[in-house]
N, C-alpha and C positions, 0 to 999 in steps of 0.2 A: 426776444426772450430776455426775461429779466437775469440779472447776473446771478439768484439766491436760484434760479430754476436750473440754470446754467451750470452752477455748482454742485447740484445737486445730480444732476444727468451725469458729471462727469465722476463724479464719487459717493455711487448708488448703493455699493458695499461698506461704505463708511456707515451710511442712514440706517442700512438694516441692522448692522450691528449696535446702532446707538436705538434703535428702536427694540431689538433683543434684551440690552442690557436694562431698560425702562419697563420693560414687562415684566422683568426678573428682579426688578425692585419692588412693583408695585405689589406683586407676587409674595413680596418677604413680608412686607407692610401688615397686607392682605392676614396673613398668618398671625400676624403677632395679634391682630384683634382678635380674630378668632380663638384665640388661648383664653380670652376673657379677662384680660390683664396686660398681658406682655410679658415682655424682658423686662425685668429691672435690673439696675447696675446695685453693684454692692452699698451705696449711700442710701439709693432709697431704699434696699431692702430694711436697711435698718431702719429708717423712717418708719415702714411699715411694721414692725417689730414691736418699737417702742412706742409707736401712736394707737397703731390699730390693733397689738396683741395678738398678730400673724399668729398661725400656728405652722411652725417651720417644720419641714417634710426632709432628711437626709433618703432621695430612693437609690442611694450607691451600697452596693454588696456589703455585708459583715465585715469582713476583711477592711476594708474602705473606712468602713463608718470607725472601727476600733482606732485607726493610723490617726484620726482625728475630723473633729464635724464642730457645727455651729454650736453654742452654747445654749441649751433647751433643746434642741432639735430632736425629731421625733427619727427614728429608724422605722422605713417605709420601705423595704428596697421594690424597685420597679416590678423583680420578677414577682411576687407576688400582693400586689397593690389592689388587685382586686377583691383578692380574699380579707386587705383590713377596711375594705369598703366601708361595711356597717360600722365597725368601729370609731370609724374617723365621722360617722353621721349628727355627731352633735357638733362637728365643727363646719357645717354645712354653708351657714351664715356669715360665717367669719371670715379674713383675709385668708388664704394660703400660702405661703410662701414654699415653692419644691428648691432642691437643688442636687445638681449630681458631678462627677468631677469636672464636666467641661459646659456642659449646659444640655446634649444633644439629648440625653437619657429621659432627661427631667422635661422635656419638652413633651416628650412622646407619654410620658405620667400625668402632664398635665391635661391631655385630652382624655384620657380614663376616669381622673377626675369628675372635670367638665360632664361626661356623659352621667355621670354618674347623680349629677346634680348640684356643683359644686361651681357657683357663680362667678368667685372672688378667687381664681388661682392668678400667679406670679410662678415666674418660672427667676430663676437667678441667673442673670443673665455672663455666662463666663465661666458658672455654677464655684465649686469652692477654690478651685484657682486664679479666680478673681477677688473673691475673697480674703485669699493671703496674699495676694499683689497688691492691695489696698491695708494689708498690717490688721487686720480686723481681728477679732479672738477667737480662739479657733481648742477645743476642746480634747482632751489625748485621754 
């Protein structure tokens, strides 16, 4: 028996766990393409801002968006995302950029999107607390 078999026979709970943890990455991977974009980090968001003329989506609550948001940024909050469906239909073609305080919210907006017909969404990856941990401008 070779010593890499040998190894393996004698720390079999090591392997499954290293094979757990590999499915549960490929898993997150898996996800961010199917957003149709991904996570971006706050650098290329602004890339895409000021290249592509994103239309940047704040979908965190009233309250939220008042305390301060991205500069342009549109107010979308998640709870009712559906209903500006049509409205946001002329920006179908274009980048999207969402984002919400941590990123989790905007995630799950981004698929409503997506279904909705909306090719080119971005989620902000870290949403606006990443944002101000990068010093970026931030609207009150």
């Amino acid at each position: 028996m070779s010593q890499l078999q040998e190894f393996i026979l004698h720390h079999w709970v090591l392997f499954i766990i290293l094979g757990v943890i590999l499915a549960l990455l490929a898993y997150n991977l898996a996800g961010e393409f199917n957003r149709g974009g991904g996570l971006l980090a706050p650098a290329q968001a602004v890339r895409l801002i000021n290249r592509d003329g994103a239309l940047v989506l704040d979908v965190r609550e009233q309250p939220e968006f008042e305390r301060g948001h991205i500069v342009n940024a549109r107010h979308a909050p998640a709870a009712t995302l559906d209903a500006q469906v049509p409205a946001l239909a002329s920006y179908r073609e274009r980048p999207v950029l969402l984002y919400c305080a941590a990123g989790s919210v905007s995630t799950r907006a981004c698929k409503t999107l997506q279904q909705a017909g909306f090719s080119r969404v971005h989620v902000l990856k870290g949403g606006l607390n990443s944002w101000r941990q990068e010093n970026l401008p931030v609207v009150v």
